[in-house]
C-alpha positions as CSV (number, residue, x, y, z in Angstrom):
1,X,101.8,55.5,-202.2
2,X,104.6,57.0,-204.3
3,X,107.4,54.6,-203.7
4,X,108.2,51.1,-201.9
5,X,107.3,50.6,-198.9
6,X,109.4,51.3,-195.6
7,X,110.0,48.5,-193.3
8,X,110.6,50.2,-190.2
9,X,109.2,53.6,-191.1
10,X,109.0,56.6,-189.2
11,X,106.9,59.8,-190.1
12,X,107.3,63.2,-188.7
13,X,104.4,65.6,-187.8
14,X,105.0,69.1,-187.1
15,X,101.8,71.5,-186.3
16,X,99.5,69.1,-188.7
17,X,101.8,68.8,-191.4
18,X,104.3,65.8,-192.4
19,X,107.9,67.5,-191.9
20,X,110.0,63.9,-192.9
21,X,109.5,60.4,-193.7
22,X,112.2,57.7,-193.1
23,X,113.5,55.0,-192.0
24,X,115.4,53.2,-189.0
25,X,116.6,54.6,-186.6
26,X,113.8,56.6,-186.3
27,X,114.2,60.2,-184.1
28,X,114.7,61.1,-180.9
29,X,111.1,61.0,-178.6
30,X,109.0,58.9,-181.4
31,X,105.9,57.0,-180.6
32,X,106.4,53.4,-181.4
33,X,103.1,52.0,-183.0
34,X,104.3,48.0,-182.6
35,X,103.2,45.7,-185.4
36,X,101.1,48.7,-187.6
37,X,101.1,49.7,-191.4
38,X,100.8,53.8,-192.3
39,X,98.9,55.0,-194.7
40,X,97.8,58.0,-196.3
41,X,94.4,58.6,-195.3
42,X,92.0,57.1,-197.1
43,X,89.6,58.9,-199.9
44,X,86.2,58.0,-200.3
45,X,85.6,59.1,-204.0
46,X,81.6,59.4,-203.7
47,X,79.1,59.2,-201.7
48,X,75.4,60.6,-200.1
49,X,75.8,60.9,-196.1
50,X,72.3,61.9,-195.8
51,X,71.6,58.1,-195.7
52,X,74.2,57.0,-192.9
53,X,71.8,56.1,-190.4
54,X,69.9,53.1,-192.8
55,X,70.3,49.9,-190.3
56,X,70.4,48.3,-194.2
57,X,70.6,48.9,-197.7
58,X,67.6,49.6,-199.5
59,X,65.9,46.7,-201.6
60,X,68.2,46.8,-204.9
61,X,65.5,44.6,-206.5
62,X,64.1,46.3,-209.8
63,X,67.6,47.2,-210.7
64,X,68.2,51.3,-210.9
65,X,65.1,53.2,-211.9
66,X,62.7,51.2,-209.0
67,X,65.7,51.9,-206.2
68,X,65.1,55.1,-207.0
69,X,61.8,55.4,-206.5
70,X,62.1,53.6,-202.9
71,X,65.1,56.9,-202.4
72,X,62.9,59.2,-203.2
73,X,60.3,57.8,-200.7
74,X,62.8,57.5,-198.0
75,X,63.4,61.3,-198.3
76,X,60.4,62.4,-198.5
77,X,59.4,60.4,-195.5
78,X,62.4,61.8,-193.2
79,X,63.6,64.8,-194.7
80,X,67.4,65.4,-193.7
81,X,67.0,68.8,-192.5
82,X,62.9,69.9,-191.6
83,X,62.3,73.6,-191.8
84,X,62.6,75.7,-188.7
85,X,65.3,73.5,-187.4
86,X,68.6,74.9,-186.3
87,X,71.7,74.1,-189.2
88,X,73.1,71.4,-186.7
89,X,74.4,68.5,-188.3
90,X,71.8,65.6,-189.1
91,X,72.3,62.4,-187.2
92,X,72.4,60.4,-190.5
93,X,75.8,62.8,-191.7
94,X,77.1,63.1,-188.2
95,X,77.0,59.2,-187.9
96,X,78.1,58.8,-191.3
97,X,81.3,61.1,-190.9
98,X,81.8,59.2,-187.8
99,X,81.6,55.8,-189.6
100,X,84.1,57.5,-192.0
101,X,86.6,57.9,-189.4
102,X,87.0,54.8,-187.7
103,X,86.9,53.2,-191.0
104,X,90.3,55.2,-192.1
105,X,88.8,58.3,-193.7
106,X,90.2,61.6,-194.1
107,X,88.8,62.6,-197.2
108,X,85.3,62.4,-198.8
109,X,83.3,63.3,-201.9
110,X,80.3,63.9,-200.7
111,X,76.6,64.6,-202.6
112,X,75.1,66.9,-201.0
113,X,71.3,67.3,-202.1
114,X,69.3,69.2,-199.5
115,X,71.4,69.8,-196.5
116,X,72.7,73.3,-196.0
117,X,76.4,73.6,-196.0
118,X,76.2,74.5,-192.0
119,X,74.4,70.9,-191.2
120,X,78.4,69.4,-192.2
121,X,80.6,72.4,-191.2
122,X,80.5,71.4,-187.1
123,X,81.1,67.6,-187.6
124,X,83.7,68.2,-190.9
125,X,86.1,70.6,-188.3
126,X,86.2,67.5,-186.0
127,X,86.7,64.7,-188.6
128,X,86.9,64.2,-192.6
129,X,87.6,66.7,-194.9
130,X,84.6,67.1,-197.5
131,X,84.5,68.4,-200.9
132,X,80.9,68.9,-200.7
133,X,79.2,68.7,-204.3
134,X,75.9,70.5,-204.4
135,X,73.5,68.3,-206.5
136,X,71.2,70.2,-209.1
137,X,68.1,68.4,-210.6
138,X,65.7,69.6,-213.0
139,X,64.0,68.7,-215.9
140,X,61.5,71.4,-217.1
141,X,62.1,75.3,-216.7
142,X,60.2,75.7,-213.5
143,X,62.5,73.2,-212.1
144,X,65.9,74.9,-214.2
145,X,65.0,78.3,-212.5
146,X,64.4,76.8,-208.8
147,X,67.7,74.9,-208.7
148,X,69.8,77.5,-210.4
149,X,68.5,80.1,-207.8
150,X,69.1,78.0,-204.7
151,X,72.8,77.1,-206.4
152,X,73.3,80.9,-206.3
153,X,72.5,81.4,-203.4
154,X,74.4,78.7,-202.2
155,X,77.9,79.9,-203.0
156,X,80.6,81.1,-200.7
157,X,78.9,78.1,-198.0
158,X,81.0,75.6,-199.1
159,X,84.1,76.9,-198.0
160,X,86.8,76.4,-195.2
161,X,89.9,74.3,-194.3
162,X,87.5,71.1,-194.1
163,X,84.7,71.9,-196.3
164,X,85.7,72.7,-200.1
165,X,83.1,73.3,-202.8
166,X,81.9,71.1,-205.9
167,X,79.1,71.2,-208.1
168,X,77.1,67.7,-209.3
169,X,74.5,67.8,-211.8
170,X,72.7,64.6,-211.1
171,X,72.5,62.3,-214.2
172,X,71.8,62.7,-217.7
173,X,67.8,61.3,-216.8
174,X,67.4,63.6,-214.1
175,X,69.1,67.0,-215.6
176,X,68.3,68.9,-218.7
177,X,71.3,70.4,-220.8
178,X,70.7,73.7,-220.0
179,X,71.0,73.3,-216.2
180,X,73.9,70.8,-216.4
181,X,75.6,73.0,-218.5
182,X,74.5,76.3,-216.1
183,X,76.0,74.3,-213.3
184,X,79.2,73.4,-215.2
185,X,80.1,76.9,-216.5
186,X,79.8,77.8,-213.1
187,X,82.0,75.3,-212.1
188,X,84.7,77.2,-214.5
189,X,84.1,80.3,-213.4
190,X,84.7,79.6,-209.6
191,X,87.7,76.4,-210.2
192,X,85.7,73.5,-209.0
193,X,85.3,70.1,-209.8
194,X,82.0,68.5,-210.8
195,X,81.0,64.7,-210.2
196,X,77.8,63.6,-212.0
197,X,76.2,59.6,-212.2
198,X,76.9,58.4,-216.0
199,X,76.1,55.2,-217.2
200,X,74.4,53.5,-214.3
201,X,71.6,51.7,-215.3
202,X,70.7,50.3,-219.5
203,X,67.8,51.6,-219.2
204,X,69.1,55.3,-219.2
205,X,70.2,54.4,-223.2
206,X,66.8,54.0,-224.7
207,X,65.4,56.8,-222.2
208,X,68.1,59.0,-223.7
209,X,67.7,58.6,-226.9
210,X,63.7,58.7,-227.6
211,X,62.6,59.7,-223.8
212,X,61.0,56.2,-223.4
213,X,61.2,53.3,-221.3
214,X,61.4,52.6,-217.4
215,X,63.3,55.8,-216.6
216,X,60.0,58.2,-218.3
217,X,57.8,55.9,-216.1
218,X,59.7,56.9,-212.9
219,X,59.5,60.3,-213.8
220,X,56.3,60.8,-214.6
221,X,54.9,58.6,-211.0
222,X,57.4,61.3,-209.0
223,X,55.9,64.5,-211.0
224,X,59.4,65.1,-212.8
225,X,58.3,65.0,-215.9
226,X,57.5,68.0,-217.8
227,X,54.0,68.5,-218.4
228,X,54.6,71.0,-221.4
229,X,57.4,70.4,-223.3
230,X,60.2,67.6,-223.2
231,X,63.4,68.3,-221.9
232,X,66.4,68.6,-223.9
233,X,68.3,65.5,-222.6
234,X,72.4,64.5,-223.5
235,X,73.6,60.9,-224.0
236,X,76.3,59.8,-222.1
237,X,78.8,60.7,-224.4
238,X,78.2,64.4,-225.0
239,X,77.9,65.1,-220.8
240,X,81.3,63.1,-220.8
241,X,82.4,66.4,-223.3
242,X,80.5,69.4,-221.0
243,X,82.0,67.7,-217.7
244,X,85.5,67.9,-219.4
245,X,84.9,71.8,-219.5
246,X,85.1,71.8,-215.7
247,X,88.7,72.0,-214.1
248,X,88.3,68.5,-212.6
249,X,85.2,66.6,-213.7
250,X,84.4,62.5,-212.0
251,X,81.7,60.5,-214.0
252,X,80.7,58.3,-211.4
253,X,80.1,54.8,-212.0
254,X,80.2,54.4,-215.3
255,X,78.8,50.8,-215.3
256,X,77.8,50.4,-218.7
257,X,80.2,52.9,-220.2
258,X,81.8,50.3,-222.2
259,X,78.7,49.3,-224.3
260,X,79.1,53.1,-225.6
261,X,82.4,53.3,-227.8
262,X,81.7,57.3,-228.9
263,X,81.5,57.9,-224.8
264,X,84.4,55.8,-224.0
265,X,87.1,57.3,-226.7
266,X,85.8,60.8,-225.1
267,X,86.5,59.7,-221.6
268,X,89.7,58.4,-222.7
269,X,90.3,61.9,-224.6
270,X,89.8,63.7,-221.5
271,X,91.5,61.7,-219.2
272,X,93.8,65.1,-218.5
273,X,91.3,66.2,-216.4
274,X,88.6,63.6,-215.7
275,X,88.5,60.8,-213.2
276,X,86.1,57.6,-212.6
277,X,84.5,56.9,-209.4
278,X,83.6,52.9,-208.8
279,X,81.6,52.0,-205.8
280,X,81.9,48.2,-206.6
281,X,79.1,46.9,-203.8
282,X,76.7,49.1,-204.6
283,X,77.5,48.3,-208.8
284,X,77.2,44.6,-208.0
285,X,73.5,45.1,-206.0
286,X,71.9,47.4,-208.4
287,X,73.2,46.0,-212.0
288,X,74.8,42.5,-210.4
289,X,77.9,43.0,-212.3
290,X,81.4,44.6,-210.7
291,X,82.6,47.9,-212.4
292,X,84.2,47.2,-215.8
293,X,87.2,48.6,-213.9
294,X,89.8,47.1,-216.7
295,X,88.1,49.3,-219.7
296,X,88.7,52.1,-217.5
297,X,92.6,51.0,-216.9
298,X,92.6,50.5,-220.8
299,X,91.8,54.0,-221.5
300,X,94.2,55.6,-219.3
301,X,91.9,57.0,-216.7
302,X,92.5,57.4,-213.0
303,X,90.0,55.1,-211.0
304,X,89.0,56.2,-207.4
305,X,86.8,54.5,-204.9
306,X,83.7,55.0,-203.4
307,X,81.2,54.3,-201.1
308,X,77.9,55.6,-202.4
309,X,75.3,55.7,-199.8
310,X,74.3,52.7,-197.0
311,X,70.8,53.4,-199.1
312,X,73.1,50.9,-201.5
313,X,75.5,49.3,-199.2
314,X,76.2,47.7,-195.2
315,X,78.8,50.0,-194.5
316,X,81.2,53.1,-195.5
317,X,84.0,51.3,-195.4
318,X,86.8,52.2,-198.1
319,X,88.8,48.7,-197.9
320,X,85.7,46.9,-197.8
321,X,85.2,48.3,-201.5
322,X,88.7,47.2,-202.6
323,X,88.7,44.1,-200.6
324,X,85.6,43.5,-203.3
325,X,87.7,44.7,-206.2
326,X,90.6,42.3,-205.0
327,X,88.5,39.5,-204.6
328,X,87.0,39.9,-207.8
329,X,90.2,39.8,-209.5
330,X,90.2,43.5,-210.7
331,X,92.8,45.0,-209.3
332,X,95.5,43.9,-207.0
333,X,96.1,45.0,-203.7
334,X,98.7,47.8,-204.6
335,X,96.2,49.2,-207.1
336,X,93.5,49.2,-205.0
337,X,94.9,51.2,-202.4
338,X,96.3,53.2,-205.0
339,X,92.5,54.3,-206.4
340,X,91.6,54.6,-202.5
341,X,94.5,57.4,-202.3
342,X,96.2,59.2,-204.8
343,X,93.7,58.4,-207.1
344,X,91.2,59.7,-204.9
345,X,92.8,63.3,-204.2
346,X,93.1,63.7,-207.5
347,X,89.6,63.3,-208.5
348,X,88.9,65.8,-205.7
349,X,91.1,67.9,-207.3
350,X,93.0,67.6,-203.8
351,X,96.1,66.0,-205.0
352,X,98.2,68.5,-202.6
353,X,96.7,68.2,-199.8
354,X,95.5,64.3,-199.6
355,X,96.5,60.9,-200.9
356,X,100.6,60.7,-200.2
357,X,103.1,60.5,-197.1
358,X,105.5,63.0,-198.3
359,X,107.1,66.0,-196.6
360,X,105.1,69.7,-196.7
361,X,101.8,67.4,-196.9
362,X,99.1,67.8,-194.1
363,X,99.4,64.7,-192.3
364,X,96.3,62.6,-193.1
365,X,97.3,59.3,-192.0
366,X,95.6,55.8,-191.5
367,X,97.1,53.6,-188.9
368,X,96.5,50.1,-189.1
369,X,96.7,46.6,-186.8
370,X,97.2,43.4,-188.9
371,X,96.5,40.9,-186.5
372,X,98.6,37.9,-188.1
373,X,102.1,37.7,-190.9
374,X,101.4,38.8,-194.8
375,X,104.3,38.6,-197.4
376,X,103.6,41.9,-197.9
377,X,101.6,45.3,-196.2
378,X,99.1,45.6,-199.4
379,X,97.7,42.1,-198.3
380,X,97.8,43.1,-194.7
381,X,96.1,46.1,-194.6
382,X,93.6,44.8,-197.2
383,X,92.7,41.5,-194.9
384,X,89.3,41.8,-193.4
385,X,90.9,40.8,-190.0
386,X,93.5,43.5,-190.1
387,X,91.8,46.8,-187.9
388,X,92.0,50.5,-188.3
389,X,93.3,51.6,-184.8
390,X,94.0,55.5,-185.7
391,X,92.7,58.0,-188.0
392,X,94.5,61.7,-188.5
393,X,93.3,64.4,-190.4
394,X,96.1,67.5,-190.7
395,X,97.9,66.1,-187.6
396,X,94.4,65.8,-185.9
397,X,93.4,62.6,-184.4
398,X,89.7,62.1,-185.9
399,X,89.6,58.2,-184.7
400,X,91.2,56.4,-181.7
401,X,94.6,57.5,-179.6
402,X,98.3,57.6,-180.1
């Protein structure tokens, strides 16, 4: 994804690592794939494993603020790890990094609300990499002091060759200033990046502004809602200026972001250091509209893909996502698969170790099967008939056999 492609390819591996790329005649003792296209491994941008095991996506009906609410049922009806239970991975994470994986994965931004770091660290050493971002929520100052204390205690978990750290303050309804700012001077201190949901729903505009409206209502039926005072809440465009304080900051979605020229030309400001994360299916169920992926283009900023949750969508499936941004006429294939790679490190502040074939790289790779011609291998690997036969991570086969 940094140059043209190479007909007749080759890529050396050499104790996990990519040692040369070329052409034909390819070396001595190679393994000849056939008909296949290599990629770098594919980046999922954002998304919430802890609902990997939904058989479907959660009624989207009601737009934002009533999905929510059925979430927040969901979770409270199967909680993802129940107390006195052994830190083993979760079926709903160990299916979902599985999914991952024979989808092409080898790099994901995951939310990680509840789950202890331990519940991924077994199933992350045998498949994706995570940079695992531990969510914070709170509204009044019972709420500030609880998360901030289980945050601290939390640090130094998130660490290791396949598990990397990351902060995420929720969204601007869900987090008072203090605690998103708490979380994102802590971000400084210890170099990580920070992903919080910004501009999602219209409803978080009049909510924002005069604490009113269907997002209040939600808050108040789930007991969020201070009883004393209100909290000091942030528009969109003033959390777009404390997540630029972070080394590497994502505002993910950003559906209506557009409608809000201050937080736009402060996105755009900060595109140095801040990145976008789209999850189109999940945009076009819960607001029926794809992401306004060309404002984003407009203003500079580099666009990854996501997933979000199968609480949202049918699969985890990274192409699927640009197959709908293609379709849609958004991007073209080349960009698309750009936003599901280098974009993608990048935003994970992982651009040297993800997102390129290129010597001294770890060799995450995606090996794909088109099944008929294309006039060219963005189209092949983005046709839905086209499959995902091999999946490496470091020179590690995480999906399939060579």
């Amino acid at each position: 994804m940094q140059g043209s492609p190479l007909d007749g390819g080759w890529v050396r591996i050499e104790r996990g690592r990519i040692t040369a790329v070329g052409r034909r005649p390819p070396p001595g003792g190679a393994v000849d794939l056939g008909d296949a296209v290599i990629l770098p491994g594919l980046v999922n941008g954002h998304t919430h494993l802890e609902f990997s095991n939904c058989e479907t996506p959660l009624d989207p009906s009601g737009g934002l603020p009533a999905w929510i609410e059925r979430v927040v049922q969901l979770r409270r009806a199967r909680p993802l790890v129940p107390p006195g239970n052994a830190p083993e991975p979760a079926d709903a994470i160990r299916q979902g990094l599985a999914e991952s994986a024979a989808a092409g994965v080898t790099t994901i931004g995951e939310i990680a609300t509840l789950a202890p770091a331990a519940a991924y660290a077994a199933a992350a050493a045998r498949g994706p990499r995570l940079r695992l971002f531990r969510e914070g929520l709170g509204l009044s100052a019972a709420a500030i002091r609880q998360t901030t204390s289980r945050l601290a205690a939390e640090w130094g978990t998130s660490r290791g060759p396949a598990l990397l750290g990351g902060l995420s303050p929720h969204a601007p309804y869900s987090v008072a200033a203090p605690l998103g700012r708490w979380m994102i001077d802590a971000a400084r201190r210890q170099r990580l990046p920070v992903a919080m949901h910004i501009a999602e729903s219209p409803d978080e505009t009049p909510f924002l502004a005069s604490g009113i409206g269907r997002f209040r209502h939600l808050l108040e039926s789930l007991g969020a809602w201070p009883a004393d005072l209100p909290p000091q809440l942030l528009p969109a465009a003033d959390w777009i200026t404390v997540l630029a304080r972070a080394p590497r900051g994502i505002v993910v979605h950003g559906t209506f972001l557009p409608d809000d020229a201050l937080a736009m030309a402060r996105l755009a400001r900060h595109r140095d250091r801040l990145a976008v994360a789209i999850c189109p299916r999940t945009t076009l169920a819960l607001s029926g509209r794809l992401p306004p992926l060309a404002a984003f283009r407009d203003a500079g900023v580099r666009v990854t893909v996501g997933t979000d949750s199968r609480a949202s969508n049918p699969d985890l499936s990274v192409l699927n996502e640009c197959r709908t941004l293609v379709d849609g006429g958004l991007a073209s294939p080349a960009e698309a698969l750009r936003m599901a790679t280098r974009h993608g490190a990048w935003a994970l502040m992982l651009e040297h170790r993800c997102g390129l074939l290129a010597p001294g790289r770890p060799a995450d790779l995606t090996i794909l099967r088109p099944t008929s011609p294309h006039p060219d291998p963005f189209s092949a690997v983005l046709d839905p008939t086209t499959q995902v036969i091999v999946t490496l991570r470091s020179g590690r086969v995480i999906h399939g056999e060579i």
